[in-house]
N, C-alpha and C positions, 0 to 999 in steps of 0.2 A: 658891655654885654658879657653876661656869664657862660662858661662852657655846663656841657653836662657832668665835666669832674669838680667841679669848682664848689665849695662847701658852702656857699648858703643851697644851693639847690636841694643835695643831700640833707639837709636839716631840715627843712620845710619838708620834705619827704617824712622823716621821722617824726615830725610834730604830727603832721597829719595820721602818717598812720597809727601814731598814738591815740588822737581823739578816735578812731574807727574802731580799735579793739579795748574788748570789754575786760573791766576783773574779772574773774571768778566772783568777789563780793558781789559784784553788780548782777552777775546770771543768777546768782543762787536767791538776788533778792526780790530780781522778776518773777521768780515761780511761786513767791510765796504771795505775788499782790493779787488781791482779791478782784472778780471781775466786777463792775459798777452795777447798781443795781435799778440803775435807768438806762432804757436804751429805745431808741427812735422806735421802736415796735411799743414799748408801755406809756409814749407821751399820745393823746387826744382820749378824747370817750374809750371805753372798754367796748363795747357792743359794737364799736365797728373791727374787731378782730374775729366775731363772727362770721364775717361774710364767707359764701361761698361764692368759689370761680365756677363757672361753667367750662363745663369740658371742652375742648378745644376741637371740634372736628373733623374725622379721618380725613385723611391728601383723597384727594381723589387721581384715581388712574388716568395718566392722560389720554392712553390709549380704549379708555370704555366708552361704549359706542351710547350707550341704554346706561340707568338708571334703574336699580334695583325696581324700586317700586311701578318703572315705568312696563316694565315685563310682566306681563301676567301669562301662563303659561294653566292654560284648560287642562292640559292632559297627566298634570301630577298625578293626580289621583289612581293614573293609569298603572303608572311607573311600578308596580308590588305584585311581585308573581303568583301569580293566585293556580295555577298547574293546568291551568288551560292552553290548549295550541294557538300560536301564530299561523292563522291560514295564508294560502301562499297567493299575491297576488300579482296584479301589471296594471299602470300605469297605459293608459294610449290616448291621443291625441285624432280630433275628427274636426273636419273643413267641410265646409260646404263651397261646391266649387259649381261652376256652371260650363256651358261650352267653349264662350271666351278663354277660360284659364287654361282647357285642359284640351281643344283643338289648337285654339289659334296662339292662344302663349299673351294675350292680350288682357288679362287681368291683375290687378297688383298683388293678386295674393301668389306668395312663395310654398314649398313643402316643407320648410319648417314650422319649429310648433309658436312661433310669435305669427303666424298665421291662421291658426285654428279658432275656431268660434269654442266648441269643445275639450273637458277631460271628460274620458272613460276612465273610470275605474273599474278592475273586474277581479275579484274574491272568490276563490275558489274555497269550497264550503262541502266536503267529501262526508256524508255521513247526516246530512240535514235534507231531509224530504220537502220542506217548505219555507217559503219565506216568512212565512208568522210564528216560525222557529227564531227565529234573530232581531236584534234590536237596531235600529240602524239610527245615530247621531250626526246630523250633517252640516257644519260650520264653515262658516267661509275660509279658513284656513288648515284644516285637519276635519278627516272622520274616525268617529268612533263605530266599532261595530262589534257586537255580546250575544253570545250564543251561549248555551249549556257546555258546549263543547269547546269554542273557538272566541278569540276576543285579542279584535285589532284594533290601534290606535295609530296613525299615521298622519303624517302631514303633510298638505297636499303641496305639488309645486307649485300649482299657478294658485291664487283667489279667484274664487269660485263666487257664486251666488246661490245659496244653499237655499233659497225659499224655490227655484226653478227648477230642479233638477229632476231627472227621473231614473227611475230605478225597477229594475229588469230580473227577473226570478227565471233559469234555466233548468226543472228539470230533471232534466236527460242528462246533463253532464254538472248538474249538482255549483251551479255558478250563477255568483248576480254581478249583474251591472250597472254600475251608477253612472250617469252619461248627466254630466255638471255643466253649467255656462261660466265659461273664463271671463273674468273681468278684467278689462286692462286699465292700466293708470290711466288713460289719456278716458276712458268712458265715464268714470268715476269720477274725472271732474266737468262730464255734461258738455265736453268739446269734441 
C-alpha cells in the first residue's frame, strides 16, 4: 500500500492534471470553431416553428373571495362627481310586535335588527317641495336617488324586496321615507 508521499501517487496527480489543462493553442483554437449549422430547432418541417404558445394564466390570489367577472357592481356609474350634494340620511329598523312580545316577554322576537320584518330609510331632502321632484331607483341591494339638486347611491344593509316597498313624502320637514321588506336567507329558500 502506498502512502500519500510516495511517487506514483504524485505522478498520476500530474498526468491527470495534465490532461485537464488546456494550451493556449487549444483556447485560441476553440474560438475560432464555427457553430454547426444544424441544430435540434432546424431538424422536422419548417411550419411547425410557427407555432404560437398561449399565454400562461395569472396565479390566482388565494385569498380572493369573488371572481372579477363574478362582481357586478350597479352603481359604477354613480361613482363621478357631478357637484351635486349627498343628502344626509338614517338607516332604522321596524318590528311588528304584538302583546305576547312586549307584555308578557313570550314571543321569539328579540330588539335586534335580525328580528325586524323592516328597513326604513329616511333622506332628508332640504330644498325640494315635492316628491315628483326626485327620481327614486330601488334594488334589492342599494338605492339610488337624483334630484336637480341632490343624488344618493347607497347600499343597503339588509336585502330588501324592492318590488314591496313603500315610500313616504314629508312636507313639513322636507323628508321621505322608504319603509322596505327584509329578506332573510332562510325566506329566500321557501323554508
Amino acid at each position: 500500500m502506498e502512502t500519500l508521499g510516495s511517487g506514483s501517487f504524485i505522478k498520476e496527480y500530474e498526468q491527470l492534471s495534465a490532461l485537464i489543462q488546456c494550451s493556449e493553442d487549444e483556447n485560441a483554437s476553440r474560438d475560432q470553431v464555427s457553430k454547426p449549422s444544424s441544430t435540434p430547432a432546424s431538424i422536422g418541417p419548417k411550419d411547425l416553428l410557427d407555432v404560437t404558445v398561449a399565454r400562461p394564466k395569472a396565479l390566482k390570489d388565494p385569498n380572493q373571495i369573488w371572481e372579477d367577472h363574478e362582481v357586478t357592481d350597479a352603481m359604477d356609474d354613480d361613482d363621478v362627481e357631478d357637484g351635486r350634494e349627498v343628502p344626509g340620511y338614517t338607516f332604522l329598523y321596524k318590528q311588528s310586535v304584538g302583546t305576547s312580545e312586549t307584555m308578557l316577554g313570550m314571543g321569539d322576537k328579540d330588539p335586534s335588527s335580525n328580528s325586524c320584518e323592516d328597513l326604513v330609510l329616511r333622506v332628508e331632502l332640504p330644498g325640494i317641495n315635492s316628491a315628483s321632484e326626485v327620481d327614486l331607483d330601488v334594488k334589492p341591494t342599494f338605492v339610488k336617488l337624483s334630484s336637480s339638486k341632490y343624488k344618493l347611491s347607497v347600499y343597503l344593509p339588509h336585502t330588501v324586496d324592492a318590488d314591496r316597498g313603500k315610500a313616504q313624502w314629508d312636507s313639513s320637514k322636507h323628508l321621505l321615507s322608504l319603509t322596505l321588506r327584509i329578506i332573510r336567507w332562510h325566506e329566500q329558500d321557501g323554508s
